[in-house]
N, C-alpha and C positions, 0 to 999 in steps of 0.2 A: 872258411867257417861261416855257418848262418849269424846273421847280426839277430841276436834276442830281442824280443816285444813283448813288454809283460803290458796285456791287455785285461782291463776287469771285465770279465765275462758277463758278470751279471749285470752293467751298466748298458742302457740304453740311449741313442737319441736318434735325433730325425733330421740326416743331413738332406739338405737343398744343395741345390745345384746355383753359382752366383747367377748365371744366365737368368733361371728360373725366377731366384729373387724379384731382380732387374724387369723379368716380363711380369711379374704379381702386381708390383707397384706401380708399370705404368698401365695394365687392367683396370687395376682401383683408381687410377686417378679421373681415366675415362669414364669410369663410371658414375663416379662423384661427379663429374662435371654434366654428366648427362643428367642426373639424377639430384641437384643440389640442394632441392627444394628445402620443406621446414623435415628433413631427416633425423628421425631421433639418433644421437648416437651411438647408444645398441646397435643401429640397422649401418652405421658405417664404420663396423669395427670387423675386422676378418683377420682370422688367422692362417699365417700362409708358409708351408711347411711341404714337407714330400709323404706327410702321411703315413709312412713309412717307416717301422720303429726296427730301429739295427744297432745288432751289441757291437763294442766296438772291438772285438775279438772277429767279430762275421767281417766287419770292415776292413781290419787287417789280412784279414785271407783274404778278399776280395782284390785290396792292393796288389798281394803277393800273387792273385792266379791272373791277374792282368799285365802283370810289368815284368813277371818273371824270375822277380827277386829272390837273395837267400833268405828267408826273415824267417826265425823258427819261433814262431806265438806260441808264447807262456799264459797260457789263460791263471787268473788269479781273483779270486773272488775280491770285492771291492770292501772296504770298511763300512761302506754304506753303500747300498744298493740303491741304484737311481735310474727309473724309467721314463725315458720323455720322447713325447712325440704328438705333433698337429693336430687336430682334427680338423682339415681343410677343406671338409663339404661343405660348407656355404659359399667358402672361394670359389670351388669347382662349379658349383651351382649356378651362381649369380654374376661370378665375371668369367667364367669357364676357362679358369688357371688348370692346365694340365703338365705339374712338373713332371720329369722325370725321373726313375727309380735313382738307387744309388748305380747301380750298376751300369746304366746308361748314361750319365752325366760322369763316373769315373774313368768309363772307356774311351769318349768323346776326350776328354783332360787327358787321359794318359798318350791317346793317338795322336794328339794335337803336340806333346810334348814329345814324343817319339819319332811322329810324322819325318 
């Protein structure tokens, strides 16, 4: 029998990859150090994210179409609908952070764990 997932459809968010994290933060660090001067804080504040806004209904099919699993998703509307996700162009810009999707930081996870 498929194991059930009741996933709220309408809920969004913006997974990162921890790799990705791990490389944002030592981006920013190098940058600040290169850049330390009298910097307004505004200008050393980045938001570092995959940009990337996915329900988490998409992210359980995605689990399921990479690992092969039985998992039959029950999409179910949330009590409160909630959309979140980065806008990580100024990362991209200025320290030139390029995470990747979900689907390639999932596949890389999953093959490493299957490998």
């Amino acid at each position: 029998n498929p194991a059930p997932l009741e996933a709220p459809g309408n809920r969004t968010s913006d997974f990162l990859y921890a790799e990705d994290a791990a490389e944002a933060l030592l981006l920013a660090l190098s940058w600040l150090q290169a850049n330390s001067g009298e910097l307004p804080a505004a200008d050393r504040l980045f938001h570092i994210g995959s940009g990337e806004e996915v329900s988490v209904a998409e992210a359980a099919r995605l689990i399921r179409e990479l690992t092969g699993a039985n998992i039959d998703i029950v999409e179910r509307p949330a009590a409160v609908s909630r959309r979140f996700c980065f806008d990580n162009t100024r990362a991209r810009k200025v320290l030139g952070f390029r995470p990747r999707s979900l689907r390639e930081g999932m596949s890389e996870y999953v093959n490493e764990l299957m490998g």
